[in-house]
GUTORLO-366025 format. One record per residue (C-alpha): residue in one letter; x, y, z; residue number from 1. Coordinates in steps of 0.25 Angstrom, whole numbers, plus 5000, padded with zeros to 4 digits. Layout:
<node "a" <X Y Z> NUM>;
...
***
This chain:
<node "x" <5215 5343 4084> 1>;
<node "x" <5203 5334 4081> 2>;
<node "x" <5209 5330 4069> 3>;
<node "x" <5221 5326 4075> 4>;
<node "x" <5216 5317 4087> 5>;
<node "x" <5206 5310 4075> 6>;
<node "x" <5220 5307 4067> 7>;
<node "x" <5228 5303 4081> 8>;
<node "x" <5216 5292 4086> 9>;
<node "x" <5216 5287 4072> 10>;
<node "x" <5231 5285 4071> 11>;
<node "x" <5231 5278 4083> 12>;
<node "x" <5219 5268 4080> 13>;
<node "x" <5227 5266 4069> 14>;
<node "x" <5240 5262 4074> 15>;
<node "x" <5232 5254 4086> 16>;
<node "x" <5224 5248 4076> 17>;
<node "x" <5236 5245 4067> 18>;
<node "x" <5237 5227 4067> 19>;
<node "x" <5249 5226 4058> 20>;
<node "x" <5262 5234 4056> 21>;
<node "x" <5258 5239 4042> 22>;
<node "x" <5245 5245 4048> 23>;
<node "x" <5253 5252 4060> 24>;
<node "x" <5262 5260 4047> 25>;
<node "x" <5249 5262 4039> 26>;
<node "x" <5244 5269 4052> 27>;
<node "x" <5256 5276 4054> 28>;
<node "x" <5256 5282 4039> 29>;
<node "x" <5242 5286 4041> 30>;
<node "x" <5244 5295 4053> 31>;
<node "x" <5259 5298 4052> 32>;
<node "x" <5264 5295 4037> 33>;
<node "x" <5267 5309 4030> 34>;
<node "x" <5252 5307 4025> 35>;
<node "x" <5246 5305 4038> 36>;
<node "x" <5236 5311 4046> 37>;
<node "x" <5244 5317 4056> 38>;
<node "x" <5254 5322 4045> 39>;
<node "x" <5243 5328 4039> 40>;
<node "x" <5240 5335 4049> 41>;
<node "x" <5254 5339 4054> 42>;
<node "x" <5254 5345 4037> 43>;
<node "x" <5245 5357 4042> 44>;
<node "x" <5252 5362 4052> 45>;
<node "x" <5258 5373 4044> 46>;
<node "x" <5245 5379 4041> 47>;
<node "x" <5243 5383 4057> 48>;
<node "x" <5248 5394 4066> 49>;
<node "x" <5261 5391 4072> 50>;
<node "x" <5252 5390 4089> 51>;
<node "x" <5244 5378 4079> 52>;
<node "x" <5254 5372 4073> 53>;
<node "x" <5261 5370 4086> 54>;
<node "x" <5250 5364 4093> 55>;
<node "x" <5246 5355 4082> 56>;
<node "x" <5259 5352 4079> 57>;
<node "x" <5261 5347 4093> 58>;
<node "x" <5248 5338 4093> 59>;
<node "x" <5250 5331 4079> 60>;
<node "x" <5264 5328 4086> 61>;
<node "x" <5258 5322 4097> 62>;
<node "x" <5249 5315 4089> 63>;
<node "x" <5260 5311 4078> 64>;
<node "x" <5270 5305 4090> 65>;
<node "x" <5256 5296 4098> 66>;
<node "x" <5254 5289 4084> 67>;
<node "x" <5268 5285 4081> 68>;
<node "x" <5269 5281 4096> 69>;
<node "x" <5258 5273 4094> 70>;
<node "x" <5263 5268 4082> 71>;
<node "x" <5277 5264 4087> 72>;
<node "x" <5268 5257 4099> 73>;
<node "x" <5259 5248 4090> 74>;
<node "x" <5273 5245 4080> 75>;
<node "x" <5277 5238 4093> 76>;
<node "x" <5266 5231 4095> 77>;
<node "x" <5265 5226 4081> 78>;
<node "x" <5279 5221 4080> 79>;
<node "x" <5277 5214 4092> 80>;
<node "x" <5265 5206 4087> 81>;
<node "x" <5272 5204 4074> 82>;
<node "x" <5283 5196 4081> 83>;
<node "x" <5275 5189 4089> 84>;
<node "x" <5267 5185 4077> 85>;
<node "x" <5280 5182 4072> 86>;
<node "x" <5287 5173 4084> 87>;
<node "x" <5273 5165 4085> 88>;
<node "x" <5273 5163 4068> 89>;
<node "x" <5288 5159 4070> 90>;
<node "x" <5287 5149 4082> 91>;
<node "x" <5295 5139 4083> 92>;
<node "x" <5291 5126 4089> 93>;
<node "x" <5303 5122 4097> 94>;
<node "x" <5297 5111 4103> 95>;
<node "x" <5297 5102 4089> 96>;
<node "x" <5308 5091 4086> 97>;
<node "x" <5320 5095 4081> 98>;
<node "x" <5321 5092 4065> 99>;
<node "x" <5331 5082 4063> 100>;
<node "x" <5339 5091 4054> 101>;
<node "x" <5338 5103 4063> 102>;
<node "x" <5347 5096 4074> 103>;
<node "x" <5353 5104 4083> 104>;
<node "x" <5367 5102 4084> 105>;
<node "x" <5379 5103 4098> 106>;
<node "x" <5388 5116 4095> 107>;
<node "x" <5402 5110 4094> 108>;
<node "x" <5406 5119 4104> 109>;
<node "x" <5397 5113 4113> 110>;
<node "x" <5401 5099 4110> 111>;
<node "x" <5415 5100 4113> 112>;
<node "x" <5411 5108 4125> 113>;
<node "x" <5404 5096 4130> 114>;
<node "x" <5415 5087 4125> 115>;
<node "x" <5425 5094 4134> 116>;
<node "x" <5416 5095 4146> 117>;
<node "x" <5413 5078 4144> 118>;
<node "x" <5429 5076 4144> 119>;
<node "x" <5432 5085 4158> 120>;
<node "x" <5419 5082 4164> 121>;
<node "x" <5426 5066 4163> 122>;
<node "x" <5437 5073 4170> 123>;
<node "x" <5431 5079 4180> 124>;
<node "x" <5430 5094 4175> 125>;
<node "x" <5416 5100 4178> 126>;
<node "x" <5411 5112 4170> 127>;
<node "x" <5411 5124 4174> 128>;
<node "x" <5407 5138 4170> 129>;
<node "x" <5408 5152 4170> 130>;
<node "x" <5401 5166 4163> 131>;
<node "x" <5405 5171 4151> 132>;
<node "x" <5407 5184 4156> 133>;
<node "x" <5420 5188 4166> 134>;
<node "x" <5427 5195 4174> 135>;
<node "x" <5441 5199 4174> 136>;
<node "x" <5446 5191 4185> 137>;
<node "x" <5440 5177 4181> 138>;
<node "x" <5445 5181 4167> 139>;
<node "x" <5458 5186 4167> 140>;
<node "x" <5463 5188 4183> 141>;
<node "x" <5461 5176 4188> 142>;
<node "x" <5469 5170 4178> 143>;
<node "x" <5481 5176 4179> 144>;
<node "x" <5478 5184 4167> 145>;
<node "x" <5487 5197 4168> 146>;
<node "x" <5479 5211 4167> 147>;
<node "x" <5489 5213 4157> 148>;
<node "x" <5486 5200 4149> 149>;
<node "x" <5483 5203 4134> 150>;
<node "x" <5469 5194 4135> 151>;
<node "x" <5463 5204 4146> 152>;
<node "x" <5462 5213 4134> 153>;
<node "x" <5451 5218 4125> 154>;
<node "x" <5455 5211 4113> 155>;
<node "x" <5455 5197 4119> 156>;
<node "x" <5443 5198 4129> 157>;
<node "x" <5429 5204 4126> 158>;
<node "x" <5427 5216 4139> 159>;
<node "x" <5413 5220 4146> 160>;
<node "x" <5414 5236 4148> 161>;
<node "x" <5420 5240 4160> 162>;
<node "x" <5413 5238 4175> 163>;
<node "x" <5412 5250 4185> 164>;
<node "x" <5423 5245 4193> 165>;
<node "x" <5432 5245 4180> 166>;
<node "x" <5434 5231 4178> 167>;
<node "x" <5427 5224 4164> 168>;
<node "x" <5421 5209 4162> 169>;
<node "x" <5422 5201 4151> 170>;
<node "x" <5420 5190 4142> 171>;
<node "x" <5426 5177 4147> 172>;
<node "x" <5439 5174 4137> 173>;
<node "x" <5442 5161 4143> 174>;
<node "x" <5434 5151 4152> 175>;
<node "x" <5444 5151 4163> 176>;
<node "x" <5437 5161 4172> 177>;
<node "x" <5428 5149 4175> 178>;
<node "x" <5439 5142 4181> 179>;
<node "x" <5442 5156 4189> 180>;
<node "x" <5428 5154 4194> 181>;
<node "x" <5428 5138 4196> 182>;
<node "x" <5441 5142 4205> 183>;
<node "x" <5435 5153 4213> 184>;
<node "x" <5422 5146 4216> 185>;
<node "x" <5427 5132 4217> 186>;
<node "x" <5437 5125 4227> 187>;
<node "x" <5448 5115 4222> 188>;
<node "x" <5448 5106 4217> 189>;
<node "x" <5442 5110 4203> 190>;
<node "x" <5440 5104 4188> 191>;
<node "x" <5432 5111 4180> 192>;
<node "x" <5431 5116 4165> 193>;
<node "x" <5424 5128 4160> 194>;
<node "x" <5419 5130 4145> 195>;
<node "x" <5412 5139 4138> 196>;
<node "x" <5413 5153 4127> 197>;
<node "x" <5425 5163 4129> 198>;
<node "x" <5428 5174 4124> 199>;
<node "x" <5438 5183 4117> 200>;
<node "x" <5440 5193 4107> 201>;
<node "x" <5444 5184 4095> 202>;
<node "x" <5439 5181 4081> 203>;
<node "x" <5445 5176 4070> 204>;
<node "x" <5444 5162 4065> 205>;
<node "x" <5451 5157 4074> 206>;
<node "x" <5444 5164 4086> 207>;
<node "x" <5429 5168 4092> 208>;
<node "x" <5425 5178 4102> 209>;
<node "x" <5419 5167 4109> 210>;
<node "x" <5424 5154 4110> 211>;
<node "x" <5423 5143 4118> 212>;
<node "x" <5434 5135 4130> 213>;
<node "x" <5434 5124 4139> 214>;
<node "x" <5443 5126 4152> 215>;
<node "x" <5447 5117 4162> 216>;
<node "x" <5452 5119 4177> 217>;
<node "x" <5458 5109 4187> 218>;
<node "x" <5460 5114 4202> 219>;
<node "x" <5467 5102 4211> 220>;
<node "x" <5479 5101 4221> 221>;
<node "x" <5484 5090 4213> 222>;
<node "x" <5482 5096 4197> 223>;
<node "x" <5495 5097 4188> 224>;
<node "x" <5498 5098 4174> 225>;
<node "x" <5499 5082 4171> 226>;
<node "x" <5484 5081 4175> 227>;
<node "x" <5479 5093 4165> 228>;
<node "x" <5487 5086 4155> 229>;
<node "x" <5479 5074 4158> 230>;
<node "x" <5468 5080 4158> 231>;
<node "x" <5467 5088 4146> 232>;
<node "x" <5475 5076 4137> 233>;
<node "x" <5463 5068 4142> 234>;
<node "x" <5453 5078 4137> 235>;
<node "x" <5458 5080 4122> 236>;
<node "x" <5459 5067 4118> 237>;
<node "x" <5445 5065 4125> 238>;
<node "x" <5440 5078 4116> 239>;
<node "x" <5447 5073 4104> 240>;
<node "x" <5444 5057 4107> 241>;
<node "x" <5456 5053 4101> 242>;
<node "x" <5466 5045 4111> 243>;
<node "x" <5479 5049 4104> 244>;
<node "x" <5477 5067 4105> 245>;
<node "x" <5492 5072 4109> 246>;
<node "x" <5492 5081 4118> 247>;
<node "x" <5503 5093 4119> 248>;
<node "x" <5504 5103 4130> 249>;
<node "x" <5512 5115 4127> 250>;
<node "x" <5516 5127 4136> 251>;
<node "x" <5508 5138 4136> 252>;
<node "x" <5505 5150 4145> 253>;
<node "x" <5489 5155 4150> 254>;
<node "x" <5492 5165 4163> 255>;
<node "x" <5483 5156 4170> 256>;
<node "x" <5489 5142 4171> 257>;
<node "x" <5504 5139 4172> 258>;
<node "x" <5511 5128 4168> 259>;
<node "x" <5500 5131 4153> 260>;
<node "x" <5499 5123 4142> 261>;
<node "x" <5491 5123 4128> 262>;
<node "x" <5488 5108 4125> 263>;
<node "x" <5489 5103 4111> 264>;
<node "x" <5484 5091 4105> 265>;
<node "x" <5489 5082 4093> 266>;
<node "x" <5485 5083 4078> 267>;
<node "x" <5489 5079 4064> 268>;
<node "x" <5482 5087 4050> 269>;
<node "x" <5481 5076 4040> 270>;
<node "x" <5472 5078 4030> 271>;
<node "x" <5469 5092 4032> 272>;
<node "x" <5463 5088 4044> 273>;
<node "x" <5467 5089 4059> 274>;
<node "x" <5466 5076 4067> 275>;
<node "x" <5466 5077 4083> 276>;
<node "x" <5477 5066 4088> 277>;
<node "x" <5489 5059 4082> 278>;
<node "x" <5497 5047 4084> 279>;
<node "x" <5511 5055 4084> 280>;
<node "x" <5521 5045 4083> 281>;
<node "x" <5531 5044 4094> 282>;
<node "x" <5522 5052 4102> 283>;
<node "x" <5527 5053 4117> 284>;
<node "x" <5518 5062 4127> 285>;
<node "x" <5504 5069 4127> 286>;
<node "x" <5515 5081 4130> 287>;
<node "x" <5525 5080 4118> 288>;
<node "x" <5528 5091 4111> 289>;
<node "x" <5536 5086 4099> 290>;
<node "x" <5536 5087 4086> 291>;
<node "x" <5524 5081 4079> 292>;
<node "x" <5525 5073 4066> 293>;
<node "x" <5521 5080 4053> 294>;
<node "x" <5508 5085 4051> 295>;
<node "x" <5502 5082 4067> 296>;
<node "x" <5501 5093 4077> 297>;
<node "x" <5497 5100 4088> 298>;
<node "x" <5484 5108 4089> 299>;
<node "x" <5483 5117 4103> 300>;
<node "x" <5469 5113 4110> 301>;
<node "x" <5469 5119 4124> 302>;
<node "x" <5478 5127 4135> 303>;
<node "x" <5480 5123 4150> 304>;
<node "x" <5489 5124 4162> 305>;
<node "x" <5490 5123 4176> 306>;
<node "x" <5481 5135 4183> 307>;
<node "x" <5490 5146 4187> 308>;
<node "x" <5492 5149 4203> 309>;
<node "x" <5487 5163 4199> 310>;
<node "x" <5475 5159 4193> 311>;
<node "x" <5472 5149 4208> 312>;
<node "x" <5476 5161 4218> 313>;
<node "x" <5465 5169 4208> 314>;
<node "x" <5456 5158 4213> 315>;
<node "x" <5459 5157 4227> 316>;
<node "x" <5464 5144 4224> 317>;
<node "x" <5478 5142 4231> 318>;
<node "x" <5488 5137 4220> 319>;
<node "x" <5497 5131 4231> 320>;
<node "x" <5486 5122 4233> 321>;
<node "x" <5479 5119 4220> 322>;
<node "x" <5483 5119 4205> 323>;
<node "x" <5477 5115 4192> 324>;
<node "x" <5475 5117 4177> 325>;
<node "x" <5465 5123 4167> 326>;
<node "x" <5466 5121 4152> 327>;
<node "x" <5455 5127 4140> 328>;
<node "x" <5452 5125 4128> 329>;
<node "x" <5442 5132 4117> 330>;
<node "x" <5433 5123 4113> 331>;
<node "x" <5431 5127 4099> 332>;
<node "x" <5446 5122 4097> 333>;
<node "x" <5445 5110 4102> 334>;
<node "x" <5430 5108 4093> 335>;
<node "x" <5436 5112 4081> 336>;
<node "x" <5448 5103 4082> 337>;
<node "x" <5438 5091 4088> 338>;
<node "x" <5427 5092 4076> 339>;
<node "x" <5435 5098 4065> 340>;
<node "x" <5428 5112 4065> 341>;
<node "x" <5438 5122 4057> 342>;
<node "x" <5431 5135 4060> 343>;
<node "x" <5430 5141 4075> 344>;
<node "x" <5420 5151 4068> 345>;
<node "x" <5411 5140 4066> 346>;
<node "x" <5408 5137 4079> 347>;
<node "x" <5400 5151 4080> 348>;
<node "x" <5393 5152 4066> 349>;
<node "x" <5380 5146 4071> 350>;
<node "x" <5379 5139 4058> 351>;
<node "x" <5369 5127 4061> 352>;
<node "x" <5377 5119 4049> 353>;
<node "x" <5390 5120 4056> 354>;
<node "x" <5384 5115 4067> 355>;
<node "x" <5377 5104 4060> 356>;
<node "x" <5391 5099 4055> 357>;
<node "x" <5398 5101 4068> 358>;
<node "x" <5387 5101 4079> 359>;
<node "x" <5383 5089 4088> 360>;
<node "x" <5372 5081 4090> 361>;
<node "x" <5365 5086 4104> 362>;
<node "x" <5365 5071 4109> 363>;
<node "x" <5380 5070 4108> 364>;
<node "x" <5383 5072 4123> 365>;
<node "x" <5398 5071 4124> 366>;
<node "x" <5402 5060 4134> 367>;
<node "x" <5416 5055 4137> 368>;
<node "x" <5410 5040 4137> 369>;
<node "x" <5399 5043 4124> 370>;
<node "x" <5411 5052 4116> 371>;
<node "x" <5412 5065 4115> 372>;
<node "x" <5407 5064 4100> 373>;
<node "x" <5397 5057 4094> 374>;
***
């Protein structure tokens, strides 16, 4: 037994003594490796009687788990230092200038944002938000989406498990429950508009998981279709800065406005490239719906509509009283068809040269009076 505490304090002076991580495992070997000391030891237990060989057996055990305790204690430690070392040898000084060529760049994405809120905040909007994570209400209920309705389902929305009182929350697919909340906390009359990411369960290249939108919402005694036609055939052409954009609004269905209408704006592909706005000739309303001479068309931007009664009452707005409209638009879309992108994939490839090519200069604060770009 003697022999064995002499071999147990020595192991652990080692490992306590150990400075690096190479002289940890040489310490380790010495004591434990198959031609260590307490292997060696472990090596005569055959010789002894079968009482011996249970007590010794169960000290050299004892023994044997302390040092690779102590062992995995002072790893810790080690590794600990180590990164620290590490961290302090790979500081970087994030107060020093910015190299010229190392210029951080505005995220398209968060250019156009911008751009929109400039144009609506002109108009009267203000900004308003909401959290990314819902409920089934603001999502789905109190917009006079059906239990039924196929976008309630697990293929197109991204599910949380399931609450103790049954009932599940989720990820936002649109930004309209921030309207639902504007309604239920704010009093007539309202003018808002809600950006930011949604979400859905949709990849290709055509589609993200996450993406972004841009809704507004107009609450008033007075609101009718004629002024959200103004105001979103102001908005485009302020967006696109080109004075002649036609503008086309088709019928459409969305369960929470009626009348709806998805909003198309003019284009013509010469060239192999698409050009935003077209002198058509004999061109008679921001409304037509004609025929469009050969090679010009029609590229679908945005949806909107009148907000549906349902969707008021589910606000505790009477509907006898007040009306409006609400309109959205992904904003991807309208970047891509703004600055020329040809990939939506691009947007999220965090590759700093994409950004160096499409980004924008952090100076460049979009203003209606300045431009929106610069």
């Amino acid at each position: 037994m003697d022999e064995l505490d002499n071999i147990r304090a020595e192991a652990l002076a080692a490992v306590a003594g150990a400075a690096t991580l190479e002289a940890l495992d040489a310490a380790r070997v010495a004591a434990l490796g198959k031609k260590g000391a307490i292997s060696g030891l472990m090596s005569r237990l055959g010789a002894m009687t079968a009482d011996e060989r249970k007590a010794a057996g169960a000290a050299l055990n004892a023994v044997k788990d302390e040092v690779a305790a102590a062992i995995a204690v002072r790893k810790g430690e080690l590794d600990a230092k180590a990164l620290d070392e590490r961290l302090a040898r790979e500081r970087v000084d994030v107060t020093l200038p910015v190299r010229p060529e190392r210029q951080g760049r505005v995220h398209p994405i968060s250019q156009v944002m911008e751009e929109i809120a400039a144009i609506f905040a002109q108009m009267g909007f203000a900004v308003a938000e909401g959290p990314d994570i819902e409920d089934d209400f603001h999502n789905f209920t109190a917009l006079n989406i059906p239990a039924e309705h196929p976008a309630r389902q697990m293929h197109d929305t991204f599910y949380f498990g399931e609450k103790p009182d049954g009932t599940r929350n989720l990820l936002r697919t649109h930004t309209s429950p921030v309207q639902i909340r504007t309604m239920l906390t704010e009093k007539p009359p309202i003018r808002i508009i809600a950006p930011g990411r949604t979400y859905r369960c949709d990849s290709d290249m055509t589609h993200t998981p996450m993406f972004h939108q841009v809704e507004g919402l107009v609450i008033d005694k007075a609101t009718h279709m004629g002024h959200l036609k103004g105001c979103l055939i102001e908005f485009v052409r302020s967006f696109f800065e080109v004075d002649d954009v036609p503008v086309r609004f088709r019928p459409s269905f969305f369960p929470f406005t009626e009348p709806s209408a998805e909003v198309d704006i003019g284009c013509s592909r010469e060239g192999g490239e698409l050009k935003i706005g077209y002198a058509r000739e004999g061109a008679q309303s921001e409304n037509d719906s004609g025929p469009t001479p050969t090679g010009k068309g029609w590229l679908e931007i945005l949806g909107c509509g009148m907000v549906h009664p349902n969707v008021l009452r589910a606000c505790g707005i009477d509907p006898h009283e007040y009306q409006g409209f609400a309109f959205g638009m992904g904003v991807e879309r309208v970047a891509m068809l703004k600055y020329g992108i040809p990939d939506l994939r691009t947007f999220f490839d965090s590759d700093l040269r994409w950004l160096e090519h499409y980004g924008f200069l952090p100076i460049d604060v979009p203003t209606l009076s300045g431009g929106l770009t610069r």
